[in-house]
N, C-alpha and C positions, 0 to 999 in steps of 0.2 A: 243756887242750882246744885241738883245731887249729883255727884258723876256716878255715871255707870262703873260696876264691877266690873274691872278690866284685869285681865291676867298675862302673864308673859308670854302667853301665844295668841292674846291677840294684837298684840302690837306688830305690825310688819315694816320691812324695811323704805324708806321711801313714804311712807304714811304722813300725812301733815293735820297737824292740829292747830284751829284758832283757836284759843283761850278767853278772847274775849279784849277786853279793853279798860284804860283804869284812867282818869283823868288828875294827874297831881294836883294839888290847891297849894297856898303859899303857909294853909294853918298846918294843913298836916305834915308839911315839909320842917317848919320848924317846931313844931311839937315831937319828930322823929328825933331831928339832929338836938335840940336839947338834952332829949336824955339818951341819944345813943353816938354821935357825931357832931360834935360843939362847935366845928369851924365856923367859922364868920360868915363864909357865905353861903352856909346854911340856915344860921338863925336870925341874921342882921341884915334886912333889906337895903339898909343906909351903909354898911358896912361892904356887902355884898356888890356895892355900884362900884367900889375900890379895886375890887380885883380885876383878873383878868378875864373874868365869867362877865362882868359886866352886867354883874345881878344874882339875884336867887336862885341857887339850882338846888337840887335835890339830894342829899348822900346815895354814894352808890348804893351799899347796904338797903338803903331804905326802898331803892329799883328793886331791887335782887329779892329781897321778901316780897315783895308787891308782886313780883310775879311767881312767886313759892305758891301764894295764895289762891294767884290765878291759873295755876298748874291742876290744883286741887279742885276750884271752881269751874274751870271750864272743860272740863270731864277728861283732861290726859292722865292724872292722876289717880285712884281709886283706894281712900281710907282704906279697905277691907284688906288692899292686898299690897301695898307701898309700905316698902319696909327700910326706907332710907338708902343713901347713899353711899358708896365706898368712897367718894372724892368726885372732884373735877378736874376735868382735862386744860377747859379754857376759861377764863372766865374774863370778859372787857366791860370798861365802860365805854364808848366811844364815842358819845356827845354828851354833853349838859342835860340834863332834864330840869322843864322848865315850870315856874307853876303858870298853871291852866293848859297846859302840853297835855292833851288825849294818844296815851300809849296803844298801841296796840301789840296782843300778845300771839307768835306760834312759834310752833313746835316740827321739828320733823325728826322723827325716827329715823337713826344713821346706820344701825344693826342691834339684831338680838338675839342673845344665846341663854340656852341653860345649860346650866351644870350639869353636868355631870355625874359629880360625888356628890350631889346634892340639887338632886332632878325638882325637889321644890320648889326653887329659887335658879331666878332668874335673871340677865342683866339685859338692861334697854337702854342702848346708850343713842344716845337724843343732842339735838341743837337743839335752845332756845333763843329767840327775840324778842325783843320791843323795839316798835318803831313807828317815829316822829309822827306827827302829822305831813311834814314837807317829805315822809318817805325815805327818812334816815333813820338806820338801824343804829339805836342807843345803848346795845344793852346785849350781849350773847355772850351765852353758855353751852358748854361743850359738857357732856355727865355723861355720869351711868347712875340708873334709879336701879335697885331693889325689888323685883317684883315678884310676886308670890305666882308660882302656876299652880293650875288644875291639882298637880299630884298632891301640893300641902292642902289642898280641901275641906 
């Protein structure tokens, strides 16, 4: 999916975005944590039954780009005019993520400003989620994105 060209005035405050949805599997959970997150109870299903997860979960990092992607995929994002981030405010994991667990992702815009000394650019600072199938939220982030207004055209 191509997201629309969005600019820092058209995000408003209160706005909410689904992104979409991602279903983890147990191959690409340890094909992540191998070469990014080598804990045990990310690559070792037999290993993983040891802990206190009580099985395979997911690296968080590996949550947190999965929904980078679906930031970008389910149109809140806009290549043309996302110019990265200054930081974040929040950032949790707050359940396991499981494989075969179908996430789903949104967004609400919390406020938006532009500069001033630099009316091109703009800040959109946003919550995101993921959340469980049983309706628990796995996963929020509190930011500000980058975004290009009208005037840098």
């Amino acid at each position: 999916m191509t997201a629309p060209i969005r600019y820092a005035e058209d995000y408003t405050p209160g706005q909410v975005f689904d992104v979409g949805s991602h279903a983890f599997t147990a191959e690409e959970i340890i094909a992540f944590s191998r070469e990014w997150d080598p804990h045990p109870f990310h690559i070792d299903e037999a290993a993983a039954k040891q802990t206190m997860f009580g099985g395979l979960i997911a690296s968080g990092w590996h949550t947190a780009l999965v929904m980078m992607r679906m930031l970008h995929q389910g149109g809140f994002l806009s290549l043309e005019t996302s110019i990265g981030s200054p930081g974040h405010e929040e950032l949790k994991w707050l359940r396991p993520v499981r494989p075969g667990e179908l996430l789903r992702g949104k967004v609400v815009v919390n406020h938006v400003k532009v500069s001033k000394s630099r009316p091109e650019l703009g800040f959109v600072n946003c919550t995101a989620t993921l959340t469980n199938p049983a309706g628990e939220v796995v996963y929020l982030l509190t930011s500000a994105a980058l975004i290009k207004t009208r005037a840098a055209g």
